[in-house]
N, C-alpha and C positions, 0 to 999 in steps of 0.2 A: 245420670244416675243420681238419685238425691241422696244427702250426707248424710243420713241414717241407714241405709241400705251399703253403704261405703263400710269397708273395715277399718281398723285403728291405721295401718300402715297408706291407705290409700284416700282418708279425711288428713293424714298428716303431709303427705305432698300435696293434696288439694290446696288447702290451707298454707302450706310455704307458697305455691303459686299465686295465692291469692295474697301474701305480704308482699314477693317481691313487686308483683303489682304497685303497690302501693309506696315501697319504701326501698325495693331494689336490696340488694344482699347484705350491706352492714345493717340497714336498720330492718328486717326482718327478725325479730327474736324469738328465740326457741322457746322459753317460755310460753309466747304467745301463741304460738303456732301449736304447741300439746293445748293449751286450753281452749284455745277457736276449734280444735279437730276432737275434745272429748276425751281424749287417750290419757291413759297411764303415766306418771311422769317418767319413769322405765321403759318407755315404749319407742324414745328416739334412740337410747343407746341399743335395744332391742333387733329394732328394724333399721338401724340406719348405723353401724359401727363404724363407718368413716366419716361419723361427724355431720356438722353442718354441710360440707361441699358436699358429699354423698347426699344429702336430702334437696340441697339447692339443686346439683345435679337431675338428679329426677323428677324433681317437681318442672327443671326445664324440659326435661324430656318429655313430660305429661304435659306442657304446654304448645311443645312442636306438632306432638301427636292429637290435643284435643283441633289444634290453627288447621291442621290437612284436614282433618274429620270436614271443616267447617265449611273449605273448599270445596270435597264433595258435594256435601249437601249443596252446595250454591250449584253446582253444575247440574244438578240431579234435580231440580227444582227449574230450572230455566228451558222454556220450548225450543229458543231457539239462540243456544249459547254463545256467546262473541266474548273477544277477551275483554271488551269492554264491560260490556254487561259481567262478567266475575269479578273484573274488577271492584265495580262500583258494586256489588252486591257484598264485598268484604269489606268496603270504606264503610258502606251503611249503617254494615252490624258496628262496628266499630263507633260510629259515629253517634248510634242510637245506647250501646253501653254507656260511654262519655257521658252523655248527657243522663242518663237514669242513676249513675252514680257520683253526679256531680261532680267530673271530672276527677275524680280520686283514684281510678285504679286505668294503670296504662298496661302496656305490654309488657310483661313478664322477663321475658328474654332481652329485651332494648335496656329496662331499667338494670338488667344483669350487667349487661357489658359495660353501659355506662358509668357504674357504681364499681366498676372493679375487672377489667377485662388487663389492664394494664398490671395487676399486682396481684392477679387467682388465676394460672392457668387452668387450673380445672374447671370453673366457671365459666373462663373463655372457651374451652372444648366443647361444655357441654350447651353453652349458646349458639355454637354456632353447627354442633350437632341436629340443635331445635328448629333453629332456620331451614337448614338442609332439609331437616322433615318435614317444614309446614313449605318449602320451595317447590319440592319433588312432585304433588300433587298439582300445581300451578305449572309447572311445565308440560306434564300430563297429558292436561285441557285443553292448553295449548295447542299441543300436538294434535290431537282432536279435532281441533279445534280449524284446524289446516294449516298451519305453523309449520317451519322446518324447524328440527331437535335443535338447533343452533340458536335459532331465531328465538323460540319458544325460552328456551335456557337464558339468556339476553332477557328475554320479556318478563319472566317472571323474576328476576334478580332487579329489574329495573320496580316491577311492580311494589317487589318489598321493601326498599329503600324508602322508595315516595311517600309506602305507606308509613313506615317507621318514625322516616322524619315528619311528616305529617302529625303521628300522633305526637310526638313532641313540641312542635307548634300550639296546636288546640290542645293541648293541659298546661301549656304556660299561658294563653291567651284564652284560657276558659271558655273556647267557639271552635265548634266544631268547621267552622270555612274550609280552613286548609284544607281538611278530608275532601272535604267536593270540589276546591279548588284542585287538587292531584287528581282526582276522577275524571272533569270534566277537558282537564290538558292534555293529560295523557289517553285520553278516549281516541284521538284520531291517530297515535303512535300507534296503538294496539292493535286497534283494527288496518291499519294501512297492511 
């Protein structure tokens, strides 16, 4: 949906998504975030009366749920789908964002925990709520996929790590390798 067809409330967790991206939850500012999203300066205490965690909150939760969306799509696009091939079709996107935004904006939910999972239980909840929802979809496929729920659960828990830490790699070392290094390793685990 483009940011003009978005209402005030749903350009303003777009927009927190799209700082913790970039600077993770202290340096995210509200400020910034009503003026990147158009809105009313009124419009955070409005829509969001528990504050910043209430909006970081669900700008995670608009990040878990856009991550599965993305899943689909990759499965729903593939003739003939292997967990490898999902796999490497989420390194991809991932890999090809990195690079068209010059390595500036990472994972939403990673830069969350990172930046504060030790000192914001509510942050930590609602990250690892987001996981949970972009995981769920991945085990799924999985299972689809000819997976036992066990195995599948395992597989996609392993998948998000690799990728997680992966994207942490390639935005310190501005190269995307590691993404298709984790793709390329773990291609024969997935599929075994």
């Amino acid at each position: 949906m483009s940011s003009s067809r978005r209402g005030h409330r749903e350009r303003l967790v777009y927009e927190t998504a799209q700082q913790l991206r970039r600077a993770g939850v202290t340096g995210t500012g509200l400020r910034r975030v009503v003026s990147d999203a158009g809105a009313p300066r009124g419009s955070l205490q409005h829509y969001f009366p528990g504050g910043k965690d209430q909006l970081v909150g669900e700008a995670l939760q608009w990040s878990g749920t856009w991550a599965a969306a993305r899943v689909m799509h990759h499965v729903d696009r593939m003739r003939r789908p292997t967990p490898s091939r999902l796999f490497a079709a989420i390194v991809d996107e991932w890999a090809a964002d990195l690079d068209a935004r010059d390595f500036s904006r990472g994972c939403p939910v990673a830069a969350s925990v990172i930046d504060c999972a030790d000192t914001n239980d509510t942050v930590r909840r609602a990250a690892d709520a987001a996981l949970e929802t972009w995981r769920r979809p991945i085990t799924e496929a999985l299972v689809e996929m000819g997976r036992p729920r066990r195995r599948a659960e395992r597989l996609s828990t392993l998948m998000l790590c690799a990728l997680e830490g992966a994207l942490v790699v390639a935005r310190a070392r501005r190269d995307t390798t590691p993404l298709g290094l984790v793709a390329r390793e773990l291609a024969p685990v997935l599929d075994a």
